[in-house]
N, C-alpha and C positions, 0 to 999 in steps of 0.2 A: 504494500500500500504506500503510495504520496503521503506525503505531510498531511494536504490539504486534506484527504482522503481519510486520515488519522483523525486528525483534530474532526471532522464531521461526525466520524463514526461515534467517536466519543461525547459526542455534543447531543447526540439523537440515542444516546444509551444504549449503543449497539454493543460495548467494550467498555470492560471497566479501567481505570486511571492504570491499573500496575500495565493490564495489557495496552495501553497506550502508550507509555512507559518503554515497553519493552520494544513494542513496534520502533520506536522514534529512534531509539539507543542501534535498531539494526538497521536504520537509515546510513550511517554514517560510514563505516568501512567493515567489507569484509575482508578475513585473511583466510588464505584456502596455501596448502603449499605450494612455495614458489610463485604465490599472487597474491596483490593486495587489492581489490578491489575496492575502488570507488563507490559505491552506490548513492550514493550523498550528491554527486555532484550536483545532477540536473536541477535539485534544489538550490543550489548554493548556483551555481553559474546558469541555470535556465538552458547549459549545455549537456547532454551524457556522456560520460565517458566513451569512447569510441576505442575500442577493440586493437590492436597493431595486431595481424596475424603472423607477420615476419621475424624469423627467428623462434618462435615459441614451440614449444612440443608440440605433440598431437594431443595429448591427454591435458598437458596445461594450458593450450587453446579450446577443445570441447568443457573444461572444467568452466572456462575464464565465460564462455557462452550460456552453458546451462547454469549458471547461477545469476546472470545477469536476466534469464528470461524468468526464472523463478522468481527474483525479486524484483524485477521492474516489467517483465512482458513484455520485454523485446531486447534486442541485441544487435547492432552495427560493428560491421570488422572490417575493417581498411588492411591490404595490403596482402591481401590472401592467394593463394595460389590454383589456380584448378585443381589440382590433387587433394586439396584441404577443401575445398568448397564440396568436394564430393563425401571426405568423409564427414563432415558437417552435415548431410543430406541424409546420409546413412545413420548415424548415431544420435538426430536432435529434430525432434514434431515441432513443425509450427504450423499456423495456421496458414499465413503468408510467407514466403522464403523470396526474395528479390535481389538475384546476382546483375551485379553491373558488370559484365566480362572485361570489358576495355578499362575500366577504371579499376579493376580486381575490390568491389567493395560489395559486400555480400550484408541482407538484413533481413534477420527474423522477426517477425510480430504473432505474438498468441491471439491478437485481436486485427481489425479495422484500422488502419490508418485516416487520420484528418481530410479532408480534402486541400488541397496545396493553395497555400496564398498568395494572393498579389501582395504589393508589385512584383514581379518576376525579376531573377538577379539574372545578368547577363555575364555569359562565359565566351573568353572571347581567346583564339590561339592565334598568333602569328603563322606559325606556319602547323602543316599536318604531322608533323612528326612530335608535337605538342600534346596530340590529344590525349596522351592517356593520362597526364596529369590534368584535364580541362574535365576528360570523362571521372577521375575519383574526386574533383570537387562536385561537378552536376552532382554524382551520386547522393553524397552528403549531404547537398542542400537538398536536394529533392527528399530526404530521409527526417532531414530537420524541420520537414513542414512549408517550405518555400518552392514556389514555379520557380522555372530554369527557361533562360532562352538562347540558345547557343550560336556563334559565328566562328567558324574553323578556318585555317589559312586564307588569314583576310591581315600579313605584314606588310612592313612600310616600304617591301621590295617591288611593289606594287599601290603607291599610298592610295590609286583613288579608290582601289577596295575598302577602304577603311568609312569614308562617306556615307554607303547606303547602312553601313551597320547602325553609324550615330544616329542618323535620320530615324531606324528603327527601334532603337532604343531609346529614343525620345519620344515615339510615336505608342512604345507599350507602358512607358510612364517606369522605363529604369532607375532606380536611384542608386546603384551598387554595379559595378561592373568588375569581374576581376579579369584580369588582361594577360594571357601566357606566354611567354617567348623566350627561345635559347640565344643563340650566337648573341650579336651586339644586344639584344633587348628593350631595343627603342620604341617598340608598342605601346607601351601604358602613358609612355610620356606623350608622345602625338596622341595617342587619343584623347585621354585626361587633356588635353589640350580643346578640344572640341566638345567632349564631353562635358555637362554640368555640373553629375554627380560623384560621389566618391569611388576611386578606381584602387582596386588591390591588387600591385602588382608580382606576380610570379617566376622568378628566373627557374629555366630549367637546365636538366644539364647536357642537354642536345646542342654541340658546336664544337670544335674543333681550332685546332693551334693555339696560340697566347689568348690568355682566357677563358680557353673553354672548359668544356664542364660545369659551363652555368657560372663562373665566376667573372667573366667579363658582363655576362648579363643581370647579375647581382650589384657589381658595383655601380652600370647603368641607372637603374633602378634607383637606388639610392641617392645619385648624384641628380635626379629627375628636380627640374627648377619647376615645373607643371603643377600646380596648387590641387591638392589630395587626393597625390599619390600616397598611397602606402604600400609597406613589402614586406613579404614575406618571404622564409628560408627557400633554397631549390629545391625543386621537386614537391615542396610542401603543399598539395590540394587541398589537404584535410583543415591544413592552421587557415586558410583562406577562405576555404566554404565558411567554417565555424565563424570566422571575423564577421563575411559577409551575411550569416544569417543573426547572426547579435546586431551588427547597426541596423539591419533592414527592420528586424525586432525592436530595437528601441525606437527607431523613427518610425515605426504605425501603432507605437506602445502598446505593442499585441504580445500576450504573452508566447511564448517558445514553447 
């Protein structure tokens, strides 16, 4: 059970104080071995915890799922591999199971999901070799409760591509755009140039010679004079979705 979920049950005399008590105290962390889970967060940050499947066992990834659906009735894992997504499939019942192949982000629900809200945040990649960090943000937001509108190899290698995206993202009432790109990483900055709203931008580590691996396109990024730009780590989809579904969150003071 939620907090809010808690304190109802106990206001309508469904549960007595110690079992309220008890509930609230297993809000906060659980430790299972080799994992401490979170369970607290989405209280405390309006975020959940989201899953890293990479690197983890077999058994300390199915552990790290099945208790997060037990106590919260659902569970998001970033970073999963098909081979994992399969035993996932085999050893854990949901009612909903929804693999984003290209983004490797896999989510179980016991129940119904929200219907997704406006305003829709825009995912936007310089080029195609981008997308699979553009697909494990889509994922997320799309998992966090938010529409996704997407523009794929639409770089400055070609700037007027970049025009009909503005246009449309002005046109679906964008206020959030996160902007992906390897080699030099001058996306976010032209856009956010034309763009209104706030842009998150993304180096990845697609590029080659001095700088590459994402770190010419990192320091880009940061050195961005273009007014709200922000950045996040390489590769990082998930720190970006997350950013962009909290300010989209705070700006229609909707809860998450």
């Amino acid at each position: 059970m939620e907090l809010e979920e808690i304190i109802k049950a106990l206001k309508e005399g469904n549960i007595s104080e110690e079992e309220a008590i008890k509930r609230i105290r297993l809000l906060a962390v659980k430790e299972l071995e080799n994992l401490c889970l979170d369970i607290s967060r989405g209280i405390r940050k309006k975020i959940p915890e989201i899953i890293l499947a990479e690197g983890k066992t077999d058994e300390d990834l199915l552990n790290a799922i099945k208790n997060f659906i037990n106590e919260k009735g659902y569970a998001i894992v970033s970073r999963i591999y098909p081979q994992q997504v399969e035993l996932v499939k085999n050893n854990i019942k949901a009612k909903r199971i929804n693999y984003y192949e290209k983004g490797r982000v896999l989510a179980l629900r016991m129940g119904d999901p929200k219907p997704l809200r406006d305003p829709p945040i825009a995912v936007i990649t310089a080029g195609s070799a981008d997308i699979y960090v553009a697909e494990e943000a889509r994922a997320i937001i799309n998992e966090l409760g938010f529409k996704t509108i997407t523009f794929y190899d639409v770089g400055i290698a070609g700037l007027q591509r970049i025009f009909p995206v503005v246009r449309r993202c002005m046109e679906e009432g964008v206020e959030v755009a996160i902007v992906i790109a390897g080699m030099e990483g001058a996306l976010p900055s032209v856009f956010s140039s034309l763009f209104y709203g706030i842009v998150i931008g993304v180096p990845t580590s697609i590029g080659y010679g001095y700088g590459g691996g994402g770190i010419g396109a990192l320091m880009t990024m940061l050195q961005s004079c273009s007014p709200g730009v922000l950045v996040v780590n390489i590769d990082n989809g998930v720190g970006a979705a997350i950013a962009a579904v909290m300010i989209s969150s705070l700006a229609s003071k909707d809860k998450i």
